[in-house]
C-alpha positions as CSV (number, residue, x, y, z in Angstrom):
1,X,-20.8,10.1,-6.1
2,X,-17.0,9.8,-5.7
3,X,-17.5,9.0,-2.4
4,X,-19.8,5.9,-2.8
5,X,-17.0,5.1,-5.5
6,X,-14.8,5.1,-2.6
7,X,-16.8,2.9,-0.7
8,X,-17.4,0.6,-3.8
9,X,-13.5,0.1,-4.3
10,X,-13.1,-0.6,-0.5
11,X,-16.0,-2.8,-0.4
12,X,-14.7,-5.1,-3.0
13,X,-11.5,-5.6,-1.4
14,X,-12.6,-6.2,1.4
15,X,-15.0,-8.5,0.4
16,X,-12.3,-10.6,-1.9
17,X,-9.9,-10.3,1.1
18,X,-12.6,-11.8,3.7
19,X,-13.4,-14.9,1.4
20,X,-10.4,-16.3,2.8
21,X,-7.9,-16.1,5.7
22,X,-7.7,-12.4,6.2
23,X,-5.0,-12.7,8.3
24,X,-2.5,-13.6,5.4
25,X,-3.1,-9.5,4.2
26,X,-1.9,-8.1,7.3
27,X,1.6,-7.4,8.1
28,X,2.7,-4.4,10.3
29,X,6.0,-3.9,9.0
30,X,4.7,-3.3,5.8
31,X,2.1,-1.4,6.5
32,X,4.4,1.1,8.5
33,X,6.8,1.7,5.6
34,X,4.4,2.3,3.2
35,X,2.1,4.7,5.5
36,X,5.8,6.4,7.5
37,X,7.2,6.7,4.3
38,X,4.2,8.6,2.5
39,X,4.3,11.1,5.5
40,X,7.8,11.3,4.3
41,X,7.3,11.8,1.1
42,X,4.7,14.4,2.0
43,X,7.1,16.6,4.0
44,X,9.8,15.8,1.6
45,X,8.1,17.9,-1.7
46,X,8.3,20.9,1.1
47,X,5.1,23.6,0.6
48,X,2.7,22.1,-1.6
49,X,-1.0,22.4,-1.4
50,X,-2.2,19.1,-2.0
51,X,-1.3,16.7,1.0
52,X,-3.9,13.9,-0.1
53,X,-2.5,13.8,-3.8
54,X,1.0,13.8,-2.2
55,X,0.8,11.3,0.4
56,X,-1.3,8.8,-2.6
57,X,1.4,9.1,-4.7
58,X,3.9,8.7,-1.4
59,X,2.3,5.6,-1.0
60,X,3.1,3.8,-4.8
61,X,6.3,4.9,-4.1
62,X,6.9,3.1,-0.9
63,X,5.4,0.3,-1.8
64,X,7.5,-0.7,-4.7
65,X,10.4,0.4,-2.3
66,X,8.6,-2.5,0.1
67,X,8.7,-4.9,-2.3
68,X,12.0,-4.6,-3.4
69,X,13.6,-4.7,0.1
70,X,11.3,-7.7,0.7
71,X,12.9,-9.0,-2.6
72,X,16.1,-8.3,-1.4
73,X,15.6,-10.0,2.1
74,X,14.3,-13.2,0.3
75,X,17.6,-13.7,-1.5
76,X,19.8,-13.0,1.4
77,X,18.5,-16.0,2.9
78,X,18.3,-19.3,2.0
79,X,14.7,-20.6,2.2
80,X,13.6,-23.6,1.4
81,X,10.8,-24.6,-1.5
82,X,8.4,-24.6,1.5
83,X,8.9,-21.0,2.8
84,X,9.5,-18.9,-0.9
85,X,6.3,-18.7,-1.6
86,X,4.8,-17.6,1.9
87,X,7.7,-15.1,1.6
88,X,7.2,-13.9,-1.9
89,X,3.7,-12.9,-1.3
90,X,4.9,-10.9,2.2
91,X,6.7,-9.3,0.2
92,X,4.2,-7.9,-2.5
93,X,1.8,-6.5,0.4
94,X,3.5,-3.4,0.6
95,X,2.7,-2.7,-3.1
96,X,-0.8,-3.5,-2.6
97,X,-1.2,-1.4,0.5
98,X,0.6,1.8,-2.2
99,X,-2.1,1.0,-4.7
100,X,-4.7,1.0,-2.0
101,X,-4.3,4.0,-0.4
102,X,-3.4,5.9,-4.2
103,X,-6.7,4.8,-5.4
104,X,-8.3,6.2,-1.9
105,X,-6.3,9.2,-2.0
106,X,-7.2,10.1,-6.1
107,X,-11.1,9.6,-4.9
108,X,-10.2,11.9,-1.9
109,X,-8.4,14.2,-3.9
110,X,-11.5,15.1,-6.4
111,X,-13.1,15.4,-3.5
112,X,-11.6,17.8,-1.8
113,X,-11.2,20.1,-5.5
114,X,-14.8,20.6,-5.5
């Protein structure tokens, strides 16, 4: 069952994501800050049984990290009424990519307990 929940969650992203220009939800950087710095995370808490729960919880982390330093990058530079709002939403897709993999990693995580 948890993993057609799984599938469900993923689904239904998907699906809202491919309603429109897909394209807008992808962005590499992001993606490899929240994903390297999960890994991090992971080897960071040392010996601990429970990579999947670790690397989830990684993930929230890093993306609220990601947002902030997009936050941060915004205001360093002075962009125009035109650009803030392409930029804003940049820089909320780490955060989204954190709660994405956290609710695929808590699914996981049951998973693997039983």
């Amino acid at each position: 069952m948890r993993i057609i929940g799984i599938l469900i969650i993923i689904g239904m992203v998907i699906g809202a994501i491919s309603t429109i220009d897909y394209n807008k939800f992808i962005d590499l950087p992001s993606m490899l800050l929240v994903i390297g710095g999960s890994l991090g995370y992971v080897l960071a808490k040392g010996k601990s049984t429970n990579f999947i729960k670790n690397f989830g919880d990684g993930s929230v982390y890093m993306g609220w990290i990601g947002l902030m330093i997009g936050v941060v990058m915004i205001g360093n530079h002075h962009v125009n009424t035109e650009k803030i709002w392409p930029a804003v939403s940049v820089a909320f897709l780490p955060l989204l990519y954190g709660y994405l993999i956290k609710i695929i990693s808590t699914g996981l995580e049951k998973i693997n307990d039983e």
